[in-house]
PyMOL Python script that loads the backbone (N, CA, C, O; Angstrom):
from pymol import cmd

cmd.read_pdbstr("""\
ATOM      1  N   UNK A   1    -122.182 107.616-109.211  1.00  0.00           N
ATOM      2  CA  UNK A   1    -122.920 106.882-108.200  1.00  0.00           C
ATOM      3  C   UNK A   1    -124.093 106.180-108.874  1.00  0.00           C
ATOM      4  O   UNK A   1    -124.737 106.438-109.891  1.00  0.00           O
ATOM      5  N   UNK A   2    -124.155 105.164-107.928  1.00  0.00           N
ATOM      6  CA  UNK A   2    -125.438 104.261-108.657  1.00  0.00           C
ATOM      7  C   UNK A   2    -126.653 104.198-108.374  1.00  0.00           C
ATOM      8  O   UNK A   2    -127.175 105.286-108.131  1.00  0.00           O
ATOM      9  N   UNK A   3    -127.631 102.839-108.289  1.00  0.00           N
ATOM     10  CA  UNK A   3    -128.927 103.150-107.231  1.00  0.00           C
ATOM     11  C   UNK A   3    -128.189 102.428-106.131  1.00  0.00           C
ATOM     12  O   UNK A   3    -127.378 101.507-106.035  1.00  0.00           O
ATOM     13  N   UNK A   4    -129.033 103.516-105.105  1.00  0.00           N
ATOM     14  CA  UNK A   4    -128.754 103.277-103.927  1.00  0.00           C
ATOM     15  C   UNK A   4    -129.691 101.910-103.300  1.00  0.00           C
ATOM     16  O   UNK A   4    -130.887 101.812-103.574  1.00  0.00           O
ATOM     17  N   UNK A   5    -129.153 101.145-102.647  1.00  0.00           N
ATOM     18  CA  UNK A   5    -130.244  99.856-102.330  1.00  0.00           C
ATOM     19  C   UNK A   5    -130.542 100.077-100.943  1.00  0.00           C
ATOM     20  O   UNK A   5    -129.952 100.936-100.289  1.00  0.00           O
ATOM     21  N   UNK A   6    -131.505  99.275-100.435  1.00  0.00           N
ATOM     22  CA  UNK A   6    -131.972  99.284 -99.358  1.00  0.00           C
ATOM     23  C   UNK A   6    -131.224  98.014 -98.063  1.00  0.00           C
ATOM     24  O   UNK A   6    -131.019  96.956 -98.657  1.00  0.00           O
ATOM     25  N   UNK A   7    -130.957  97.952 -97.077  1.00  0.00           N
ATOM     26  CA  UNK A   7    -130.472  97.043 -96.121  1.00  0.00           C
ATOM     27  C   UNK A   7    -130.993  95.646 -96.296  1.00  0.00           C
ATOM     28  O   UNK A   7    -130.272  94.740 -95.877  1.00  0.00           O
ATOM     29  N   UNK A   8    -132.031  95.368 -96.800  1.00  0.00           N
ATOM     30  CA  UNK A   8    -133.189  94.096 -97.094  1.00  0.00           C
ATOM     31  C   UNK A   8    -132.793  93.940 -98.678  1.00  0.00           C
ATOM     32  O   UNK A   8    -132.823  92.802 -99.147  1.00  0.00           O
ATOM     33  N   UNK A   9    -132.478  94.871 -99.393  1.00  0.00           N
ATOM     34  CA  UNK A   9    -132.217  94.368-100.940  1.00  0.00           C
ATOM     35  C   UNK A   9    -130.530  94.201-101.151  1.00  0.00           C
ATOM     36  O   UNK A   9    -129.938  93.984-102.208  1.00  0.00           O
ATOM     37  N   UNK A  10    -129.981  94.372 -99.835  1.00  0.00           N
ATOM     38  CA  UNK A  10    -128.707  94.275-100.013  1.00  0.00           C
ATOM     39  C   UNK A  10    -128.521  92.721 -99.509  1.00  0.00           C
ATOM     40  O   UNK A  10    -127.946  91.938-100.266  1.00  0.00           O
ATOM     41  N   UNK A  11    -129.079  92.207 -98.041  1.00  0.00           N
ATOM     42  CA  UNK A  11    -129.346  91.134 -97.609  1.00  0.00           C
ATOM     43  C   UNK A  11    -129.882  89.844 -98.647  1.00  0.00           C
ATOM     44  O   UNK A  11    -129.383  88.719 -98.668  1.00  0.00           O
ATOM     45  N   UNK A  12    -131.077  90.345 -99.525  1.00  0.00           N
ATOM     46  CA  UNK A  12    -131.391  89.419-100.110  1.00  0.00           C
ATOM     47  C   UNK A  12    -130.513  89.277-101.016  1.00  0.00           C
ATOM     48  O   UNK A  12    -129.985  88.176-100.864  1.00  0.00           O
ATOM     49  N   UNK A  13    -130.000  89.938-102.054  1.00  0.00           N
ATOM     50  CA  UNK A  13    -129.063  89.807-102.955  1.00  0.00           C
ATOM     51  C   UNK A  13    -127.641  88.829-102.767  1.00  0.00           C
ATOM     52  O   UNK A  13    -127.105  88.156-103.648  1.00  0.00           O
ATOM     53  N   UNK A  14    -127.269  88.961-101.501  1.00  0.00           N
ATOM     54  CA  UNK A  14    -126.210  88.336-100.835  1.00  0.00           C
ATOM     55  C   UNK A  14    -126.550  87.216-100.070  1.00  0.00           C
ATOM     56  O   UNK A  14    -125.738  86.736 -99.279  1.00  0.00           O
ATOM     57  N   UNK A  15    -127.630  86.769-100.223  1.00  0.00           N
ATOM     58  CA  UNK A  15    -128.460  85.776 -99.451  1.00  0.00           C
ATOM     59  C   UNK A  15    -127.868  85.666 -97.800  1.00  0.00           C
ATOM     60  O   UNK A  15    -127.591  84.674 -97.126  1.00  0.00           O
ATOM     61  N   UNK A  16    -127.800  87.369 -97.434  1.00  0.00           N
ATOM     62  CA  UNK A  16    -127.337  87.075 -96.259  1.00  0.00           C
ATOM     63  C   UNK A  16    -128.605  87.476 -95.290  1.00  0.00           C
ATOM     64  O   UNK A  16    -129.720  87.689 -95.769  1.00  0.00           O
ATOM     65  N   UNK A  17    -128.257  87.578 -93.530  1.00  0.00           N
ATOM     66  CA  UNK A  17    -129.397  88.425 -92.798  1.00  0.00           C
ATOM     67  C   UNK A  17    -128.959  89.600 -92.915  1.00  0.00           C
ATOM     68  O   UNK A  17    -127.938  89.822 -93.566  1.00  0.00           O
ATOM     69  N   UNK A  18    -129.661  90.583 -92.295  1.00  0.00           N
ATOM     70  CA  UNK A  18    -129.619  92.173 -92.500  1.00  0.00           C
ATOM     71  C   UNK A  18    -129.100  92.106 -91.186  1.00  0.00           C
ATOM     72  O   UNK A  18    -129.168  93.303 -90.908  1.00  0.00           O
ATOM     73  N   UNK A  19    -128.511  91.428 -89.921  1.00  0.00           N
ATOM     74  CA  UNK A  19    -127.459  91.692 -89.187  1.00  0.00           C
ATOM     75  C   UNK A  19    -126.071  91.660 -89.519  1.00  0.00           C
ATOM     76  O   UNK A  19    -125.154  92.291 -88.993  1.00  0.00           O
ATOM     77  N   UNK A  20    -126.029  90.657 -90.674  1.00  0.00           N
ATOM     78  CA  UNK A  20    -124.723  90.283 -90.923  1.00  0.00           C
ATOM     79  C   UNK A  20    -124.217  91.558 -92.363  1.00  0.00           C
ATOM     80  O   UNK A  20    -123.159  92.134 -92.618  1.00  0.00           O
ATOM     81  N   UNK A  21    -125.058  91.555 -92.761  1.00  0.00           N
ATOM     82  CA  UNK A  21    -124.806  93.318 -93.328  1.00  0.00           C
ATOM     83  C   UNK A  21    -124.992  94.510 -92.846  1.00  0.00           C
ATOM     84  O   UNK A  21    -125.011  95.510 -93.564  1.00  0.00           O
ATOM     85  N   UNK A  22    -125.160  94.532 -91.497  1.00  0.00           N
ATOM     86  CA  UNK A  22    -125.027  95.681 -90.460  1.00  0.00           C
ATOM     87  C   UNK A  22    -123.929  95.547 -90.257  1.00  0.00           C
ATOM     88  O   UNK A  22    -123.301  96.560 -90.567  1.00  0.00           O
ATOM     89  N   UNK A  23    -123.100  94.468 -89.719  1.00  0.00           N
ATOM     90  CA  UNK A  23    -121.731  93.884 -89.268  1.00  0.00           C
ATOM     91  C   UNK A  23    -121.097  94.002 -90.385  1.00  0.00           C
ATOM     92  O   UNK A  23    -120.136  93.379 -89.935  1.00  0.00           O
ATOM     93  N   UNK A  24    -120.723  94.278 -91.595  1.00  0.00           N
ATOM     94  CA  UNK A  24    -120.105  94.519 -92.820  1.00  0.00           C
ATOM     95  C   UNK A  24    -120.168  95.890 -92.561  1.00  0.00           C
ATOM     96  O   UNK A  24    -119.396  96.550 -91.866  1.00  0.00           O
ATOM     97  N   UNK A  25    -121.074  96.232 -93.129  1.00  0.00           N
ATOM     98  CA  UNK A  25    -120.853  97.955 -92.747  1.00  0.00           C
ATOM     99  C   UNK A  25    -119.730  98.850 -91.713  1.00  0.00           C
ATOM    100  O   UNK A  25    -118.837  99.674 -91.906  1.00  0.00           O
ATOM    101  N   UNK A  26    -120.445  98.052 -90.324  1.00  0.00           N
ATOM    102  CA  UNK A  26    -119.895  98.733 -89.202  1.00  0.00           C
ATOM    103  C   UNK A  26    -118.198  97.810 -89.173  1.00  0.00           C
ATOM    104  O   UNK A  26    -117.484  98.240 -88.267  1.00  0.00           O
ATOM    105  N   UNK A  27    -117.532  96.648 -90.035  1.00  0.00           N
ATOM    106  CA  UNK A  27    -116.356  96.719 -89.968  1.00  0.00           C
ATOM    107  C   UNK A  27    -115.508  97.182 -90.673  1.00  0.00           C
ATOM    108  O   UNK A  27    -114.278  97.128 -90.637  1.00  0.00           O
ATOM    109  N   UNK A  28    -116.575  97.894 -91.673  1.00  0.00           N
ATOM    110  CA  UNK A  28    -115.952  98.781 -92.982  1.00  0.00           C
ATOM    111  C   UNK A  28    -115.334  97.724 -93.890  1.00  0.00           C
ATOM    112  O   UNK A  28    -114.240  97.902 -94.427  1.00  0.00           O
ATOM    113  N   UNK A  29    -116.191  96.424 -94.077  1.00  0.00           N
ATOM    114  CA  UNK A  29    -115.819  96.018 -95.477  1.00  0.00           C
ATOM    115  C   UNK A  29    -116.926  95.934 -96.501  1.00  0.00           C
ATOM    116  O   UNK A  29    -116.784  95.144 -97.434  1.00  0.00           O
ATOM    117  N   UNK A  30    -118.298  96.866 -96.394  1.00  0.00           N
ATOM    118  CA  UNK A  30    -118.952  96.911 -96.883  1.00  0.00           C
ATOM    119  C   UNK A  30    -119.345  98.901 -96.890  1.00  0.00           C
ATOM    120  O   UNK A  30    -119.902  99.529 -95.990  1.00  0.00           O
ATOM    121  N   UNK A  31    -118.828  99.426 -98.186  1.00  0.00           N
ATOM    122  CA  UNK A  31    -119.037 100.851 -98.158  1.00  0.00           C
ATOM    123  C   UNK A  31    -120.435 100.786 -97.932  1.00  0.00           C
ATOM    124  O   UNK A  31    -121.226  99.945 -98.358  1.00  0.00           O
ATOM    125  N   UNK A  32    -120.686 101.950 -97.080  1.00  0.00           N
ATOM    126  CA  UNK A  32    -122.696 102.562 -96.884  1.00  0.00           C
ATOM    127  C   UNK A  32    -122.815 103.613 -96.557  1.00  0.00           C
ATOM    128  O   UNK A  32    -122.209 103.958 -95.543  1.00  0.00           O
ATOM    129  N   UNK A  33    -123.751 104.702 -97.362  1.00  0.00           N
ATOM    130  CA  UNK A  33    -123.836 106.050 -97.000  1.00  0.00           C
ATOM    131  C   UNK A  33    -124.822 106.011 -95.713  1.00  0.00           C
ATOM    132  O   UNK A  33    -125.577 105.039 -95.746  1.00  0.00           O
ATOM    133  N   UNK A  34    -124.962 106.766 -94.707  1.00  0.00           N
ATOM    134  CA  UNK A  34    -126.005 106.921 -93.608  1.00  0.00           C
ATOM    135  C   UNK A  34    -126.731 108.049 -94.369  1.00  0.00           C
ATOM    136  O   UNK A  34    -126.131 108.985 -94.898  1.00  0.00           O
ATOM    137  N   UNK A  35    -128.036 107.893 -94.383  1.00  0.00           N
ATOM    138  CA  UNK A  35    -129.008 109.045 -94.913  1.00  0.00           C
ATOM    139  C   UNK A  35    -130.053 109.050 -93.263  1.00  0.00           C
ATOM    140  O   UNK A  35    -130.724 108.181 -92.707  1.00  0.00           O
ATOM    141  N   UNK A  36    -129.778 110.282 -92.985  1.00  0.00           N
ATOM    142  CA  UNK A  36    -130.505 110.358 -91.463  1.00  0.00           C
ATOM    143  C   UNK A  36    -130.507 109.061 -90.356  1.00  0.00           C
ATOM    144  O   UNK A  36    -129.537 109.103 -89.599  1.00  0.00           O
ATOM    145  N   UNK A  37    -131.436 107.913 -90.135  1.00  0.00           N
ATOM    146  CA  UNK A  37    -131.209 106.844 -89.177  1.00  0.00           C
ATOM    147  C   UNK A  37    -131.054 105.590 -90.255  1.00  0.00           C
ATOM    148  O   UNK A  37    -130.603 104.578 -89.720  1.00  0.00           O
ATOM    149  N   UNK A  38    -131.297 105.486 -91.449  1.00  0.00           N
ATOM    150  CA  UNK A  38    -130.568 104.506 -92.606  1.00  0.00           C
ATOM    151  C   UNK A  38    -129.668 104.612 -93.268  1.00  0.00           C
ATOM    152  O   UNK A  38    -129.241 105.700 -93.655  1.00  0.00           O
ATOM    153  N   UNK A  39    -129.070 103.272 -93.606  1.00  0.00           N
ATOM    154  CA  UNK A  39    -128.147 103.458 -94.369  1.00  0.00           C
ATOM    155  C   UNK A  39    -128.461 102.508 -95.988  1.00  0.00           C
ATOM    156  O   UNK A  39    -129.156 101.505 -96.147  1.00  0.00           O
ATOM    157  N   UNK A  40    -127.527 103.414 -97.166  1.00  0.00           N
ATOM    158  CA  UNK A  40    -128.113 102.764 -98.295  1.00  0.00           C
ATOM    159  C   UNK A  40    -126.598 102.662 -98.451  1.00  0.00           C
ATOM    160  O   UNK A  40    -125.725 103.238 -97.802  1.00  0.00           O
ATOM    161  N   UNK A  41    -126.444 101.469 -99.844  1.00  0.00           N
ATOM    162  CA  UNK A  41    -125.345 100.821-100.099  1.00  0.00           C
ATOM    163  C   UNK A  41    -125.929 100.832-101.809  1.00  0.00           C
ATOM    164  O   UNK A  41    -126.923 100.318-102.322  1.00  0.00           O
ATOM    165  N   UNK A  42    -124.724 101.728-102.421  1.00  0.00           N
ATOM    166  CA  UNK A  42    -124.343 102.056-103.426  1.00  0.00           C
ATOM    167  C   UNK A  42    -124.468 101.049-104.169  1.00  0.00           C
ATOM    168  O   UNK A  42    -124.161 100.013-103.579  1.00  0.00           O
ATOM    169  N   UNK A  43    -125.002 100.817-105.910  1.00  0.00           N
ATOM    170  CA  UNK A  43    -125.548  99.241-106.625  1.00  0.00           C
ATOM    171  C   UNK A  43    -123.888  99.088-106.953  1.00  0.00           C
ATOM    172  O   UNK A  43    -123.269  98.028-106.855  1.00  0.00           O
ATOM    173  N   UNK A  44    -123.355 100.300-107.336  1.00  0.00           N
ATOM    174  CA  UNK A  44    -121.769  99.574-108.241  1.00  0.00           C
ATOM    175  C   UNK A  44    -120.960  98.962-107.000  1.00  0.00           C
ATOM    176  O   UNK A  44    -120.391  97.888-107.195  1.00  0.00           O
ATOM    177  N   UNK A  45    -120.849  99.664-105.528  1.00  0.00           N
ATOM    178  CA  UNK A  45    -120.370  99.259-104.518  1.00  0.00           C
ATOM    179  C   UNK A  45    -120.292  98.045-104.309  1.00  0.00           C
ATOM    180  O   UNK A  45    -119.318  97.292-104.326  1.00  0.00           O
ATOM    181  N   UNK A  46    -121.684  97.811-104.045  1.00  0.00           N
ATOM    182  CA  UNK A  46    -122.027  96.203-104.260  1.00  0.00           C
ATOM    183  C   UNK A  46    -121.446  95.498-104.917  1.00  0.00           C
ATOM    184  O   UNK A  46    -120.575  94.816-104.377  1.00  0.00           O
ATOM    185  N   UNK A  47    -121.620  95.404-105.960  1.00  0.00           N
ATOM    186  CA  UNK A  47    -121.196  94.822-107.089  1.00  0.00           C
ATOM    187  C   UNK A  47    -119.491  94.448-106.724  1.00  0.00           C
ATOM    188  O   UNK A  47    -119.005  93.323-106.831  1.00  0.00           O
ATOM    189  N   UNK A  48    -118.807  95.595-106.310  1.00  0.00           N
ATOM    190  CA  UNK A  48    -117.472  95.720-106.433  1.00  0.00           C
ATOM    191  C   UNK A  48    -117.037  94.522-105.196  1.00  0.00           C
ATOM    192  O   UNK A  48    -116.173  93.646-105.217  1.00  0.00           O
ATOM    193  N   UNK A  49    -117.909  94.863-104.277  1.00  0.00           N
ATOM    194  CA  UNK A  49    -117.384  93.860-103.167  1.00  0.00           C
ATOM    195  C   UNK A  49    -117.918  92.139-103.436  1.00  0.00           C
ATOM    196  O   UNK A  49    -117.740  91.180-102.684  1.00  0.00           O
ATOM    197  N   UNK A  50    -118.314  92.162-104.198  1.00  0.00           N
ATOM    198  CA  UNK A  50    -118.894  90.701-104.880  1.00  0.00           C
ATOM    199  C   UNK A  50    -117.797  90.703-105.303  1.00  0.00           C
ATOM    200  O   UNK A  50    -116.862  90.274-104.627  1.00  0.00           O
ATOM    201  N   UNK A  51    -117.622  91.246-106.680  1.00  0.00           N
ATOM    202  CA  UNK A  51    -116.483  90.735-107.494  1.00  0.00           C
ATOM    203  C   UNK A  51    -115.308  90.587-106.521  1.00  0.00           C
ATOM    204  O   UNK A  51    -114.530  89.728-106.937  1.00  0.00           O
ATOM    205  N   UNK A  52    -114.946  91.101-105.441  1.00  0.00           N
ATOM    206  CA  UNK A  52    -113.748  91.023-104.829  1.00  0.00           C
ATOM    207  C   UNK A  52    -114.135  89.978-103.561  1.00  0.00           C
ATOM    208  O   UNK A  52    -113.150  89.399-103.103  1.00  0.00           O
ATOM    209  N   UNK A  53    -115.136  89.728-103.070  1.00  0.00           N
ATOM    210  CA  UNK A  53    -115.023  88.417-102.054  1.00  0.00           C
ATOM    211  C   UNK A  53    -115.066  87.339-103.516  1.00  0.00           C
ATOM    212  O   UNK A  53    -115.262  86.184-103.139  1.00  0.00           O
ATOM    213  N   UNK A  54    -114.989  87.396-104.404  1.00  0.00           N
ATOM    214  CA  UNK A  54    -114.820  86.312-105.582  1.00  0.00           C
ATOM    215  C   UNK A  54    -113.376  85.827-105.615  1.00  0.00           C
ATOM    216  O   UNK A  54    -112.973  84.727-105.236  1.00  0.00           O
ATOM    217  N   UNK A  55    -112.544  86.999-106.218  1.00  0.00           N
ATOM    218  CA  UNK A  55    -110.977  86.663-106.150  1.00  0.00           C
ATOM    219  C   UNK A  55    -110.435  86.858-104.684  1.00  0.00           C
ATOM    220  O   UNK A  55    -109.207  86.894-104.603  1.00  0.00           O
ATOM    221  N   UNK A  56    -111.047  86.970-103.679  1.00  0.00           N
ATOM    222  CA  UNK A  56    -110.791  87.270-102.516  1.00  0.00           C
ATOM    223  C   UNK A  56    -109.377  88.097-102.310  1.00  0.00           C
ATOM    224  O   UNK A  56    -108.289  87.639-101.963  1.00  0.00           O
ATOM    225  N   UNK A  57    -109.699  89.334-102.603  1.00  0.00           N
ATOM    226  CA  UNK A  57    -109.080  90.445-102.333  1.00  0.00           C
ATOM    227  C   UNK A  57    -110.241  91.539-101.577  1.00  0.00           C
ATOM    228  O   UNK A  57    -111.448  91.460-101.349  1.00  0.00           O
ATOM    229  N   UNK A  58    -109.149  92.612-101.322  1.00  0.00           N
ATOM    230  CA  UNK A  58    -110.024  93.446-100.311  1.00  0.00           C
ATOM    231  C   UNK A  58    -110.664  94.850-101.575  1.00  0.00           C
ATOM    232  O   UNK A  58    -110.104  95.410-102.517  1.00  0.00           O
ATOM    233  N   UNK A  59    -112.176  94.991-100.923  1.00  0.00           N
ATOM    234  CA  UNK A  59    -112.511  96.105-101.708  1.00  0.00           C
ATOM    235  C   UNK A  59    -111.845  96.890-101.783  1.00  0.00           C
ATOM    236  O   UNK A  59    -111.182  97.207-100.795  1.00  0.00           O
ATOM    237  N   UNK A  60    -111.743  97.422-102.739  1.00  0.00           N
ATOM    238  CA  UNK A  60    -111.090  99.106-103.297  1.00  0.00           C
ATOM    239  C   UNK A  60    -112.436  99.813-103.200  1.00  0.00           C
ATOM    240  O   UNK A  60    -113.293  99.394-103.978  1.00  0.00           O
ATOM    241  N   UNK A  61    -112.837 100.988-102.242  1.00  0.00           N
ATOM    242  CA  UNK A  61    -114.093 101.659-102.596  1.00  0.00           C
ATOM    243  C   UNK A  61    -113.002 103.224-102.988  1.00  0.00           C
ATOM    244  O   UNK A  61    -111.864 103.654-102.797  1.00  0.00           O
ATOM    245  N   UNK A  62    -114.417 103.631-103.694  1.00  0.00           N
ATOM    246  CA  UNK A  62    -114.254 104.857-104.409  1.00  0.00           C
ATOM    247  C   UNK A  62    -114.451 106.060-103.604  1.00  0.00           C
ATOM    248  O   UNK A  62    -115.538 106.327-103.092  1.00  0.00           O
ATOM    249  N   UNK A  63    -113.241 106.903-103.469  1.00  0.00           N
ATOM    250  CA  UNK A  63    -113.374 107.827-103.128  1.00  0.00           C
ATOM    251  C   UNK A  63    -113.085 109.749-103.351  1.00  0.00           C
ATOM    252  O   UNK A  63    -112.049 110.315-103.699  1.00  0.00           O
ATOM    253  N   UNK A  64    -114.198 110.244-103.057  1.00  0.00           N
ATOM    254  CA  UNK A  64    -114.119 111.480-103.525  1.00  0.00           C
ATOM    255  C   UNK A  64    -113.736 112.895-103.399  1.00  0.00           C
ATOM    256  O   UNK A  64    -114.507 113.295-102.527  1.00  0.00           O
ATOM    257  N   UNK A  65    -113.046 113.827-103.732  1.00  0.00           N
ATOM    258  CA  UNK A  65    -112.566 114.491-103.044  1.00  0.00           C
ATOM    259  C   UNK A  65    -112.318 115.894-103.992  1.00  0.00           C
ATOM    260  O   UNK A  65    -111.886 116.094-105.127  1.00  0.00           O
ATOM    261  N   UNK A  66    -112.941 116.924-102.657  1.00  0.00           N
ATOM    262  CA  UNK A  66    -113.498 118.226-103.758  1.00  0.00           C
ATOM    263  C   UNK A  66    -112.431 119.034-104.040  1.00  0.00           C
ATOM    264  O   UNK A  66    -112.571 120.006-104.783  1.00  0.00           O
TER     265      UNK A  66
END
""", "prot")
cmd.dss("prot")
cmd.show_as("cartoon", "prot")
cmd.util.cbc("prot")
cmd.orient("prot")
């Protein structure tokens, strides 16, 4: 896992609003952990869904299992 970013450093990075990365989240094409009433979005996550709205394919997120 990476640094975790904030809803506003995820927005700015993507030069998007922080509704329209609420709306990513909540359609599940943007992985985000909920930590109590926020949610943070993983730096490699990020990254991953960049590189993939690039070749426009669908994220692959990482998942873990004990």
């Amino acid at each position: 896992m990476g640094t975790l970013l904030k809803i506003d450093d995820v927005a700015h990075r993507l030069k998007l609003t922080r509704g329209t990365v609420y709306q990513y989240i909540r359609q599940g094409l943007l992985p985000a952990l909920r930590i109590g009433r926020v949610y943070r979005i993983d730096e490699m996550e990020l990254d991953a869904f960049i590189a993939a709205s690039r070749t426009g394919r669908e994220v692959e997120t990482s998942t873990e299992e004990d």
